[in-house]
C-alpha positions as CSV (number, residue, x, y, z in Angstrom):
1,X,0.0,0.0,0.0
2,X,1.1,3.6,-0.9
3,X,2.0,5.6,2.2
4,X,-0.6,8.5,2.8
5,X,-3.7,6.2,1.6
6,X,-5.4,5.4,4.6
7,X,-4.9,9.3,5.6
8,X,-6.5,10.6,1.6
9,X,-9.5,7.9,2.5
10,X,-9.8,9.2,5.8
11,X,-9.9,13.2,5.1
12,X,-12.0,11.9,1.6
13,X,-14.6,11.1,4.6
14,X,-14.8,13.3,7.4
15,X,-13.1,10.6,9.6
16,X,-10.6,11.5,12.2
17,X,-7.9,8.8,13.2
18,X,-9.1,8.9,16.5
19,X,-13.1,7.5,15.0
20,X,-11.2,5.3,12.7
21,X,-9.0,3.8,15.0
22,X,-11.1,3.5,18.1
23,X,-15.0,3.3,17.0
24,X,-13.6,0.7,13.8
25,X,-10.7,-0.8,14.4
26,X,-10.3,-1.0,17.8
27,X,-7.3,0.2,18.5
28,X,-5.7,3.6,20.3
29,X,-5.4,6.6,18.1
30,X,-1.4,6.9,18.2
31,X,-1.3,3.0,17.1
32,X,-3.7,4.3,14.2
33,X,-1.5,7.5,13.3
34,X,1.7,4.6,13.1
35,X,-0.2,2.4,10.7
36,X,-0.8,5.4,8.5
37,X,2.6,6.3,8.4
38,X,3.7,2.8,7.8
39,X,0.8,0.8,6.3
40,X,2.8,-2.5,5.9
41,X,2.1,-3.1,9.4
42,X,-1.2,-3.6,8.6
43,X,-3.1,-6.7,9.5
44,X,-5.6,-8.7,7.2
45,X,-8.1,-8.1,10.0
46,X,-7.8,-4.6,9.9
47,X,-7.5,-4.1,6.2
48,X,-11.0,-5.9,5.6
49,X,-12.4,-3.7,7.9
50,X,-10.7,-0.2,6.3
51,X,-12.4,-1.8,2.8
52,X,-15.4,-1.8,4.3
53,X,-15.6,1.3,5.8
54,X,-14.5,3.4,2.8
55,X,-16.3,0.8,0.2
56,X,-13.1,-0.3,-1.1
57,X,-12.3,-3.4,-2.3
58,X,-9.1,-5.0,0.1
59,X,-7.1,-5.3,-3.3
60,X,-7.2,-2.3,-4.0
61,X,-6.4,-0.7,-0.7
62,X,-3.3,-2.7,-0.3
63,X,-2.4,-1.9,-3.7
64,X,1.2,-0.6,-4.4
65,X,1.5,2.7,-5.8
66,X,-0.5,6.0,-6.1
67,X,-4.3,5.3,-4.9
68,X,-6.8,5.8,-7.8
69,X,-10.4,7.0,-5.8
70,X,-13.4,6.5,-7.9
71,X,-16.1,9.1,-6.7
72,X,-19.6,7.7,-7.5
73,X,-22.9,8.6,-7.9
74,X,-24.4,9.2,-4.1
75,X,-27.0,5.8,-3.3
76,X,-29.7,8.2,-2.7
77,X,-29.8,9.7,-6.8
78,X,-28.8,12.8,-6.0
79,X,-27.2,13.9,-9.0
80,X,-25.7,17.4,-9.4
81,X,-28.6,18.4,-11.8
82,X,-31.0,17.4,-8.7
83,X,-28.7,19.5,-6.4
84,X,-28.9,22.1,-8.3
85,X,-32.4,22.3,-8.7
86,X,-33.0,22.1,-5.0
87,X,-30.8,25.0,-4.4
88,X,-32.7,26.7,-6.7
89,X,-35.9,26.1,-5.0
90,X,-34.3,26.7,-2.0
91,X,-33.5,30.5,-2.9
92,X,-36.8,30.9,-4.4
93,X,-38.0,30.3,-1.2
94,X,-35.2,32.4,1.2
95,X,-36.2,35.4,-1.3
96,X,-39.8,35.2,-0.5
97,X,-39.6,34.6,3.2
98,X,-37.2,38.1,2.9
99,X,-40.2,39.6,1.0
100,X,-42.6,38.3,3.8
101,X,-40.7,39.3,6.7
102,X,-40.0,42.9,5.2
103,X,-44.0,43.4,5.1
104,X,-44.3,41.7,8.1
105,X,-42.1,44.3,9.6
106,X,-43.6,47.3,7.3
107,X,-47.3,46.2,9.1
108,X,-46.2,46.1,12.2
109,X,-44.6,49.7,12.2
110,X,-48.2,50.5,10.8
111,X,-49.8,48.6,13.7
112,X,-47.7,50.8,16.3
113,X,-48.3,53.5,14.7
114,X,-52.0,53.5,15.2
115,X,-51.9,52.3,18.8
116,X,-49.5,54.9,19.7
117,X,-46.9,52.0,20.8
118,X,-43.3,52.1,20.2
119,X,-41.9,49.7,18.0
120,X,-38.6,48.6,18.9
């Protein structure tokens, strides 16, 4: 395995050693920061389980050289074209809760006005 893969999986996910090595593999955190400095140290036990959590096949996170990561299409469908569209929607709708507060406001100025109340 190339040194540095286990850290690029790890950062690629949110993960810090101290989740990876405790909460998956069991281990302390400093024996965790070792085996991603020196991955040859790494046990089958331990490498099945490193697969697993970053849906990598074993081969090819023992593999020599530069890691190749393969990002793929979320389980969920959401495509950029979706996410896009729901951030669209999404500001469509911030700009008219702006609009609804701003008359909200406007009316209530009115509303103090009338009653002789200060509006803060």
């Amino acid at each position: 395995m190339a040194t540095g893969t286990l850290k690029i999986l790890r950062e690629l996910n949110d993960y810090t050693q101290a989740f990876v090595a405790e909460d998956v593999l069991g281990i302390s955190q400093a024996t965790y920061a070792r085996l991603e400095a020196s991955p040859l140290k790494l046990t089958a036990e331990h490498a099945q389980k490193l697969a697993a959590l970053y849906n990598v096949s074993a081969e090819h996170l023992l593999a020599a050289g530069t890691p190749v990561i393969v990002f793929k299409q979320a389980e969920d469908g959401n495509s950029t074209a979706q996410l896009t569209a729901t951030l669209t929607a999404l500001q469509t709708q911030n700009e008219l809760l702006i609009q609804q507060n701003t008359e909200l406001v406007k009316l209530v100025k009115t509303l103090s006005q009338q009653t002789a109340l200060p509006y803060e």
